[in-house]
N, C-alpha and C positions, 0 to 999 in steps of 0.2 A: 337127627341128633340135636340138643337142646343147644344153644350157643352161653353154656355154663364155663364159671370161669376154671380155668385148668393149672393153671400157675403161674407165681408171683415169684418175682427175683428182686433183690433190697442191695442194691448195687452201693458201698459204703467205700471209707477212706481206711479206716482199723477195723481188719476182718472179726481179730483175735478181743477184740471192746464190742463189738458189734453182737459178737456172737454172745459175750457174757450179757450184755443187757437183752437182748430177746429171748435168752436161757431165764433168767432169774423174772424177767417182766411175765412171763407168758407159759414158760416152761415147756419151752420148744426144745428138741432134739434135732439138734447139727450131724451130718455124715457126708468125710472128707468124699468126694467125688471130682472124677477130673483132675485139672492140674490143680496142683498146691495153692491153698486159700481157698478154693471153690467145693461148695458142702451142698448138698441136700437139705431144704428142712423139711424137717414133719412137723406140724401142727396139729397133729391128735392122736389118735389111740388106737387099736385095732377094729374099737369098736362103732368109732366117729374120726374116720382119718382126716379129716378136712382138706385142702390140696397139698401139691404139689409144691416146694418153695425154694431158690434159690438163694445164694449167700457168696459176694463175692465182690473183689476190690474194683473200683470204680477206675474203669482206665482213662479219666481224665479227673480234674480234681472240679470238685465241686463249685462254680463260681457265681456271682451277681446274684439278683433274689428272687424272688416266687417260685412257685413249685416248680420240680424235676421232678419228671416221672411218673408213675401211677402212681393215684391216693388209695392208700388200701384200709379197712375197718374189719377190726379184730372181734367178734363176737364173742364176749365173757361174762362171766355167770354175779361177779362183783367188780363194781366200778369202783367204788371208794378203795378196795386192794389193791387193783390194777393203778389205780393214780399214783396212790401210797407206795408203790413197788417202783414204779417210771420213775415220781421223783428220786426215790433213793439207789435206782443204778444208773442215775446218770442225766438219764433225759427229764424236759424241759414241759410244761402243759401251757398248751397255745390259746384252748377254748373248755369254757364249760367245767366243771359241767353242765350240760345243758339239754333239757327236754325238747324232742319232739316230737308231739300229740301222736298219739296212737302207734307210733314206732318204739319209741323206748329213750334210756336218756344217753349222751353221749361225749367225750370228751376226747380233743386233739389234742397231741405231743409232736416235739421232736423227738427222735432218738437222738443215740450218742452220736451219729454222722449226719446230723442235720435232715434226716428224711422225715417227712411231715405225714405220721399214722393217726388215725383213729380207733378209740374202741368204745364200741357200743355194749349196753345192756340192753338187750332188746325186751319189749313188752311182752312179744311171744315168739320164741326162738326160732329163727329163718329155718327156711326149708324144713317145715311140719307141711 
């Protein structure tokens, strides 16, 4: 078995903000699972399910600086939308955008709970 990634949890402070800006940035669908606050995401379609993804309040609260956590990069088809949409629900662009030769070009964000994502437009779309 390949050592592919299987899923991502985005551990936040406002599940109910958390959840609108990764709705509206990316057009993910949330499914309440588990105890209260804690969802399912899906990240694709029937036809391109992408993984497995988690959503859920952070049981300590976020402190001091540099990353926490896994850095995760979002695969999307328009980058200049994807920025245009991060700015206006909320979150913050930390980098770029910015080319890299033969991969594609890319830009980092915070979201609304301070988690530090990336999304890329790739050259030629992963896993072909």
């Amino acid at each position: 078995m390949p050592n592919n990634l299987a899923s991502f949890a985005i551990h936040v402070d406002d599940v109910d903000r958390a959840r609108s800006f990764y709705q509206e940035v990316f057009d993910w669908k949330f499914e309440p699972w588990g105890p209260p606050g804690f969802y399912l995401i899906h990240t694709g379609d029937e036809v391109s399910p992408g993984i497995q993804g988690l959503m859920h309040a952070r049981q300590e609260p976020l402190t001091g600086t540099g990353m926490k956590g896994a850095e995760i990069t979002i695969a999307v088809d328009d980058l200049d939308a994807v920025r245009a949409r991060v700015e206006r629900s909320g979150g913050t662009i930390t980098y770029g955008p910015g080319a890299i030769p033969t991969v594609g070009t890319l830009i980092r964000f915070l979201d609304t709970e301070g988690n530090d994502c990336g999304a890329m437009q790739y050259d030629v779309p992963p896993h072909t």
